[in-house]
C-alpha positions as CSV (number, residue, x, y, z in Angstrom):
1,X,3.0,-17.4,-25.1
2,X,0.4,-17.9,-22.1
3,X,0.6,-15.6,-19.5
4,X,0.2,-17.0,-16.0
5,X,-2.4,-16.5,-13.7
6,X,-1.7,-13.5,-11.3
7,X,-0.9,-14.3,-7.5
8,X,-0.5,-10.5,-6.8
9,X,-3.5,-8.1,-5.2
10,X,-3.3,-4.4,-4.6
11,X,-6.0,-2.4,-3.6
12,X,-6.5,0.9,-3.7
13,X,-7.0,3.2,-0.6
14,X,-8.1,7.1,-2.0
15,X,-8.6,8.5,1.7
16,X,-5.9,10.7,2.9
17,X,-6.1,13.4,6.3
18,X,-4.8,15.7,4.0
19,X,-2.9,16.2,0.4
20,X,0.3,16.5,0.8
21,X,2.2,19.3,-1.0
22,X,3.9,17.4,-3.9
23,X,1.4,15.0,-4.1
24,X,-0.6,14.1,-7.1
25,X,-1.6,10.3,-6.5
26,X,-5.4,9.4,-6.5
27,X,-6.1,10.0,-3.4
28,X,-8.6,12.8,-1.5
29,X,-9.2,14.8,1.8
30,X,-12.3,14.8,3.2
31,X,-14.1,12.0,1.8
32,X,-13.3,9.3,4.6
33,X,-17.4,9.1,5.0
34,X,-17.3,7.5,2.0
35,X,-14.9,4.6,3.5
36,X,-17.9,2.3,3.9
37,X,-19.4,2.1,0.7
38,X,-15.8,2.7,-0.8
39,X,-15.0,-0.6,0.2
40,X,-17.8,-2.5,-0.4
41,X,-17.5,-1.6,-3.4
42,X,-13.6,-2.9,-3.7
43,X,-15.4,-6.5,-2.1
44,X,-18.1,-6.8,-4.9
45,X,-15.4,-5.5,-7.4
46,X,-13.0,-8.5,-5.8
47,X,-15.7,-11.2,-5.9
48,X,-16.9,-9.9,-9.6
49,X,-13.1,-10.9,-10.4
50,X,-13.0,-14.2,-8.9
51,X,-16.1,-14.8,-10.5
52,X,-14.7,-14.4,-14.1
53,X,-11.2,-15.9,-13.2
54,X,-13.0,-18.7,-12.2
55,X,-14.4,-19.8,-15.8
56,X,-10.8,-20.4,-16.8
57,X,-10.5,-23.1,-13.9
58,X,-8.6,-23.2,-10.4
59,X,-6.7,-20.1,-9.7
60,X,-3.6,-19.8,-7.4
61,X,-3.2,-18.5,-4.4
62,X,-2.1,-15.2,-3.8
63,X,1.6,-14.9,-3.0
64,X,1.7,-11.0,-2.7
65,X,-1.3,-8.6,-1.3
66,X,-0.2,-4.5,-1.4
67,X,-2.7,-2.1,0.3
68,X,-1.4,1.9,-1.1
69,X,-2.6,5.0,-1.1
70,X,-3.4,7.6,0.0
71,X,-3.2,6.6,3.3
72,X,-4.6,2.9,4.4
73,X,-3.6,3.5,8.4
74,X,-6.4,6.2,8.3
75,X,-9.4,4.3,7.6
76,X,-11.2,2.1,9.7
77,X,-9.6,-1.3,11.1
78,X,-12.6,-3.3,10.6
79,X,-12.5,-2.2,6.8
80,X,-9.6,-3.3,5.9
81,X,-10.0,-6.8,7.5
82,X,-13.2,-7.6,5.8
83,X,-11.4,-6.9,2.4
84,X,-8.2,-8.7,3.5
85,X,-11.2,-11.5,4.4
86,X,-12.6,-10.7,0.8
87,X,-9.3,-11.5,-1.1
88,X,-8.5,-14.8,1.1
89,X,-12.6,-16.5,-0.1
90,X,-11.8,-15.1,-3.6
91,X,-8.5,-16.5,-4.1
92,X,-6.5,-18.1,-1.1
93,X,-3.2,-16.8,0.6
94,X,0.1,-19.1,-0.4
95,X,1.8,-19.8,2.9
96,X,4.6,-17.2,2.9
97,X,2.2,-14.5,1.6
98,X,3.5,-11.0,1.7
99,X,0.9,-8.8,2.6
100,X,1.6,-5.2,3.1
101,X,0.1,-1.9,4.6
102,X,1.1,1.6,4.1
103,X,1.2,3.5,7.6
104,X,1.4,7.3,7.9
105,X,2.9,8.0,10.9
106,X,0.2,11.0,12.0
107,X,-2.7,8.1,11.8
108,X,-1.8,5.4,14.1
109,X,-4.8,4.7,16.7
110,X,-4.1,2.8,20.0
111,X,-4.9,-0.5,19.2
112,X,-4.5,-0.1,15.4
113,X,-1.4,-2.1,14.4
114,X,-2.6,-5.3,16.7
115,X,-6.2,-5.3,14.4
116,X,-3.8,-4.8,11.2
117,X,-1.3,-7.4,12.2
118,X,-4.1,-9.7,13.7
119,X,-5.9,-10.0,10.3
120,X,-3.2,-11.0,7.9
121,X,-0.9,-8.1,7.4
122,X,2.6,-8.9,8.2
123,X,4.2,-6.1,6.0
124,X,4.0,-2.2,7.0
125,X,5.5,0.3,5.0
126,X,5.6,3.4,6.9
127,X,5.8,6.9,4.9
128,X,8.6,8.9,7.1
129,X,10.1,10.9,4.1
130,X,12.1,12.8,5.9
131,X,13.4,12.8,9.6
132,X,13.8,16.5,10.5
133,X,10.8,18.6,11.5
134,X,11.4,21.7,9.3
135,X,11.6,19.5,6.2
136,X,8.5,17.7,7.0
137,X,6.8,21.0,7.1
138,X,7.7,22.0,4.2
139,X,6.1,18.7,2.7
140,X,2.7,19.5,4.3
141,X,2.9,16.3,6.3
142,X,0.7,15.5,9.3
143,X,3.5,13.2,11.5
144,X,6.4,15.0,13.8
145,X,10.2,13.0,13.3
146,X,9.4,11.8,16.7
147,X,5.9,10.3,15.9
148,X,7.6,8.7,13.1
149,X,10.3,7.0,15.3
150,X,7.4,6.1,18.0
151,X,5.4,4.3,14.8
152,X,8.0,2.0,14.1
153,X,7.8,1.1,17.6
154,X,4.4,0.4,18.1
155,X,4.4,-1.8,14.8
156,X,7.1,-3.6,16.2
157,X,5.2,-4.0,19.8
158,X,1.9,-5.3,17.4
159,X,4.3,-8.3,15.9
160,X,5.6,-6.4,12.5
161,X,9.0,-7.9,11.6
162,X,9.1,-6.8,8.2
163,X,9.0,-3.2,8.4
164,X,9.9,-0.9,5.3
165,X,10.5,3.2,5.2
166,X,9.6,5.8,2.8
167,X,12.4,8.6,2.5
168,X,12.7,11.2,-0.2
169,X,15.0,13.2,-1.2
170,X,16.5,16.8,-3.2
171,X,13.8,18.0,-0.6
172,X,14.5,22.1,0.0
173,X,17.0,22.7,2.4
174,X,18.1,19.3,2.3
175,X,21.6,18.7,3.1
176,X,23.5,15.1,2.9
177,X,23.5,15.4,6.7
178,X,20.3,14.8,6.7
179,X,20.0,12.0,4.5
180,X,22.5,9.9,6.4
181,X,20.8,10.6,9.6
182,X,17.1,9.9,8.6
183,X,19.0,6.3,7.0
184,X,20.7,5.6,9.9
185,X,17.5,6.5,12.6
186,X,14.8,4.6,10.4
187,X,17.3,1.5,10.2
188,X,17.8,1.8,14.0
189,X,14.1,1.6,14.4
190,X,13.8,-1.8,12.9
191,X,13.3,-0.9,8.8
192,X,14.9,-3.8,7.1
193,X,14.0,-2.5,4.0
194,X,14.3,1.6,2.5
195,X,12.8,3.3,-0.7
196,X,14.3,6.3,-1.3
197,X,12.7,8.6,-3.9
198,X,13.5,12.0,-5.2
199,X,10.9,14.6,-5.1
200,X,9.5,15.4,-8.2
201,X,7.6,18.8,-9.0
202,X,4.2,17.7,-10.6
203,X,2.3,20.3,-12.4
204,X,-0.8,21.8,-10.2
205,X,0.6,20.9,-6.9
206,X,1.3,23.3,-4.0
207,X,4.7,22.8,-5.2
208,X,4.7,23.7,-8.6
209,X,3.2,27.3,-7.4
210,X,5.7,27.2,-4.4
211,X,8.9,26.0,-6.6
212,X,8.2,27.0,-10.1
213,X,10.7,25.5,-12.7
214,X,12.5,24.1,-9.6
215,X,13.7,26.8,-8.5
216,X,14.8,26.5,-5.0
217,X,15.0,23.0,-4.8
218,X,18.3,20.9,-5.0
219,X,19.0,20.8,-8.6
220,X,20.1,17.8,-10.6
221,X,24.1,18.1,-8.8
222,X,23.1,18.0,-5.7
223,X,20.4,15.5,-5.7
224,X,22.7,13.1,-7.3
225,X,25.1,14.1,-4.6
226,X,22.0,12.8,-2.2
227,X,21.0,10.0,-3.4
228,X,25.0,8.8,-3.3
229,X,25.2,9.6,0.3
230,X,21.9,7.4,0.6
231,X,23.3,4.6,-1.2
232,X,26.3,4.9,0.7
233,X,24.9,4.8,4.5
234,X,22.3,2.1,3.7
235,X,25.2,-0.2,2.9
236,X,27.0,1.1,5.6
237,X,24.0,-0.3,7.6
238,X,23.7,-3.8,5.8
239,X,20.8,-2.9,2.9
240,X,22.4,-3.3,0.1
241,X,20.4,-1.6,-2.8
242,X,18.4,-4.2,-5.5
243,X,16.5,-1.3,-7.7
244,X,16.9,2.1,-8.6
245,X,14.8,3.6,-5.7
246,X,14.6,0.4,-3.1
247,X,17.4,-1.5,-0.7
248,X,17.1,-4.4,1.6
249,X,18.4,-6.4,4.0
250,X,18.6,-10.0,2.8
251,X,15.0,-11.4,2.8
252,X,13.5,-8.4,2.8
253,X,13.1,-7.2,-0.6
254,X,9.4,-6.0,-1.4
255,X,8.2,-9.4,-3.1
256,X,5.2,-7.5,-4.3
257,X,7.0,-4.6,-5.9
258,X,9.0,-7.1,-7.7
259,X,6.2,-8.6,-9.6
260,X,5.7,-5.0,-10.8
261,X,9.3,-4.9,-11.8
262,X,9.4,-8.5,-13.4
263,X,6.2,-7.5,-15.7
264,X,3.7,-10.3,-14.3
265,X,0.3,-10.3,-13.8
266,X,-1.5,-8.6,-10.8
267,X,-5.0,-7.9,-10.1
268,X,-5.6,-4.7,-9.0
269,X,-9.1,-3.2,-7.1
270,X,-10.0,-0.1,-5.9
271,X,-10.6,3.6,-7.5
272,X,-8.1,4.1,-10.2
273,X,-6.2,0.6,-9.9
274,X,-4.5,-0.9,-12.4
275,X,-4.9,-4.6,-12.8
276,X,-2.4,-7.1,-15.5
277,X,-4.0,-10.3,-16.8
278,X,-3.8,-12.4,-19.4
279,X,-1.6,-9.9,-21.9
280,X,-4.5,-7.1,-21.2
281,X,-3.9,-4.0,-18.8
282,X,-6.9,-2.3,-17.4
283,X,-7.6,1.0,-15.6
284,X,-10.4,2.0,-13.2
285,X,-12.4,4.8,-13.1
286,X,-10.4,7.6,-10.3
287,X,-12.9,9.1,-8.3
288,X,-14.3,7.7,-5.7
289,X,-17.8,8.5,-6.1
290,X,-17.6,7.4,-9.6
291,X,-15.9,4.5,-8.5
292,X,-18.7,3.4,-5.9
293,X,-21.5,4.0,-8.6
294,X,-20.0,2.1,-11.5
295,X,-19.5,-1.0,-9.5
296,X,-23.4,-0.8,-8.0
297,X,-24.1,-0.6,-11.4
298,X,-22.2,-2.6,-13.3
299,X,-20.1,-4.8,-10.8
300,X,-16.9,-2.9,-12.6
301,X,-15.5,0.2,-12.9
302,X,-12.9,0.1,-15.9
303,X,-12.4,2.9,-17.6
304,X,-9.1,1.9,-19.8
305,X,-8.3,-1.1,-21.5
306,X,-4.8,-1.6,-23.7
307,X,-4.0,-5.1,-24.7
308,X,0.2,-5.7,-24.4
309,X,1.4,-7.7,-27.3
310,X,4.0,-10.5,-27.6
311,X,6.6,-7.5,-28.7
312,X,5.7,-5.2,-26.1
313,X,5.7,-7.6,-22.9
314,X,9.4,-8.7,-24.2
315,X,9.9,-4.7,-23.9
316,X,8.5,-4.3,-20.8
317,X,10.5,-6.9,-19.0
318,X,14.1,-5.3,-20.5
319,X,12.7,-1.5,-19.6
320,X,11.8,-3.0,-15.9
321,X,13.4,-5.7,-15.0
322,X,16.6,-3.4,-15.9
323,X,15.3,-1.3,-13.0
324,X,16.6,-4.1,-10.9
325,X,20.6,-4.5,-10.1
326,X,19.8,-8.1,-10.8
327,X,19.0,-7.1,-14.5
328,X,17.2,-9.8,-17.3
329,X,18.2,-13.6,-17.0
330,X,18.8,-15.2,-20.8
331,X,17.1,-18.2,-19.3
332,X,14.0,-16.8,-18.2
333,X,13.4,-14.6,-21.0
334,X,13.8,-17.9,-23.2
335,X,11.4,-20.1,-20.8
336,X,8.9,-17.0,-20.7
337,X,8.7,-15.8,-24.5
338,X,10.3,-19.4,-26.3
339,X,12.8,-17.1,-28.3
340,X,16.4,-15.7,-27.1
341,X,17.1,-12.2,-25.8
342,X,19.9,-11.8,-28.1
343,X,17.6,-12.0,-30.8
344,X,14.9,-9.9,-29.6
345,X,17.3,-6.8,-28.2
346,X,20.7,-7.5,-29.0
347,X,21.5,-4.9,-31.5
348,X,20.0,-3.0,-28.2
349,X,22.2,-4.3,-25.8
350,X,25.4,-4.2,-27.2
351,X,25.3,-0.4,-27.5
352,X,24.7,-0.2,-24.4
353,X,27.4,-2.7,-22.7
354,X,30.0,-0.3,-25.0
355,X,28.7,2.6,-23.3
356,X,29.1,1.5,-20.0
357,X,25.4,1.0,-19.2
358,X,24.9,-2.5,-18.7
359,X,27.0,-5.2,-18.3
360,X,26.3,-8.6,-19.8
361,X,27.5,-11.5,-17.8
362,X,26.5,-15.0,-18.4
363,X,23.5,-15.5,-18.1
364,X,22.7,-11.9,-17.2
365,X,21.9,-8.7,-18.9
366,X,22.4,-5.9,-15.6
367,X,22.8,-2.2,-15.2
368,X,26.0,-0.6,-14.4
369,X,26.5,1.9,-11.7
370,X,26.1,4.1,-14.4
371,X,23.3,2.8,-16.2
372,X,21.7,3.1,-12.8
373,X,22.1,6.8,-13.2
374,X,21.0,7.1,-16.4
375,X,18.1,4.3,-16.8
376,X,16.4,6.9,-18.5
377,X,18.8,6.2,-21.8
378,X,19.0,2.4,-21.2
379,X,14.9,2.9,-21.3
380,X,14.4,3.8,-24.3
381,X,16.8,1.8,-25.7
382,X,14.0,-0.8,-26.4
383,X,10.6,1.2,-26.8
């Protein structure tokens, strides 16, 4: 087995206006100062790759490039188009790339969206999470429901077509109302494609102290409940869903999150990015300041390094690519690992199928409504 060359990027933006109260990404308040050397840092880190790629001969192009966060909208423009500038000398853009931008919806700057859209980003995926002010609020975030409506207008005005939303839900004081409404508003203003994720109380968080055990929040009934009436209106509206926490209109899935889902390579730069290459997964260091100093000094930053196996990259396509209501293809698991799923998981499988999980269909192996509900069982089913 020879894993192919990665055609994914994502970088890494830390910088946010401020931490949000559920949050516990990588990302920090109060150190955009730091943008500048923060990012030449992620350059030197991006031409250090290309550099080593390049002893193994010509690399392909990118297909995919994925700026996260914290927040990219709130650092400078000119920033992020000397690193889009950075990954296109390193490694080319395929025609067709995909290349998104996270957007909160408090951080959009008059002129902003033309610079993003004018050096390369087609893609924006704007962080609305919820659509009524009171919940918002209660989230700690920095945008109003109506500066969220107006964002997806201005990105539209700058030339986005391709415009995805953030939404979450079993938020407190959430009703189904709710839910259907923020669908049916973000839809209206042009998002062609929805994630939809359910809040999740991480320890040390505003939230934890605010919600201990949960308490207070929607519990487990009720967010189900939720998440239906999600589903529900985003058909309704023509996005039919393609993974547990994503749904598109036709065209429109995120191409980059798939890679993720499909277990291939990536590259991955910035402070606390994960990169997948050649059957090895590496971490960088977190923080930024650690970040910026370990590149100076070493032109990388890694901090973790755990080689995947023959056995586990067969496991990591079932566990993810049964994320997807597409499921595992018999055909491509044969091409990829030259042996047959039904003799690598099909004691696995046929459990599940009994149970209702998955349903196994030609050349497919794919979740079931149910299994959908409980991917956590159909999971570790084949760790």
């Amino acid at each position: 087995m020879t894993q192919a060359a990665p055609t994914s990027a994502y970088v890494h933006v830390p910088f946010c206006q401020q931490r949000c109260a559920y949050c516990d990404f990588n990302t920090y308040a109060g150190l955009l100062h730091l943008a500048g050397p923060y990012f030449d840092a992620v350059r030197a880190e991006i031409a250090a790759e290309r550099a080593r790629a390049g002893q193994a001969g010509d690399m392909p192009a990118l297909e995919t490039v994925y700026f996260g966060g914290g927040t990219p909208s709130l650092v400078p423009e000119a920033q992020l188009a000397s690193t889009m500038r950075a990954l296109s000398d390193a490694f080319g853009f395929a025609p067709g790339l995909e290349a998104t931008l996270e957007v909160n919806p408090g951080t959009l700057r008059p002129g902003a969206a033309e610079s993003w859209r004018a050096c390369g980003f087609n893609r924006a995926s704007v962080g609305v999470q919820a659509l009524r002010d009171p919940l918002l609020a209660a989230l700690d975030r920095i945008h109003t429901a109506a500066e969220a409506e107006e964002a997806f207008a201005t990105l539209r005005s700058a030339g986005f077509e391709n415009l995805s939303a953030d939404l979450m839900l079993g938020l407190p004081g959430q009703t189904e109302a709710d839910v259907v409404d923020a669908v049916d508003r973000v839809v209206s203003c042009g998002a062609g494609h929805v994630s939809f994720y359910s809040l999740t109380v991480e320890p040390g968080t505003p939230f934890a102290l605010r919600y201990p055990d949960g308490r207070g929040l929607p519990g487990d009934d009720e967010e189900r409940r939720l998440y239906d009436a999600a589903l529900g209106e985003l058909a309704r509206n023509g996005l039919s869903q393609y993974e547990i926490s994503s749904a598109a209109r036709p065209g429109l899935r995120c191409r980059h999150n798939v890679v993720y889902w499909e277990a291939r390579p990536y590259y991955g730069f910035g402070a606390g990015a994960f990169a997948y290459a050649a059957g090895v997964r590496r971490g960088n260091v977190v923080g930024v300041p650690a970040y910026i100093e370990a590149i100076g000094a070493e032109g990388a930053a890694e901090d973790s390094r755990e080689t995947v196996d023959r056995a586990g990259e067969m496991a990591e396509v079932m566990i993810l690519g049964l994320r997807m209501n597409d499921g595992v293809s018999r055909a491509e698991f044969q091409r990829r690992f030259g042996g047959t799923l039904d003799a690598a998981f099909g004691a696995a499988v046929r459990p599940l199928v009994a149970q209702g999980l998955l349903e196994d269909e030609d050349d497919r192996i794919r979740p079931t409504r149910k299994g959908i509900d409980f991917s956590n069982v159909v999971s570790r089913a084949f760790l």
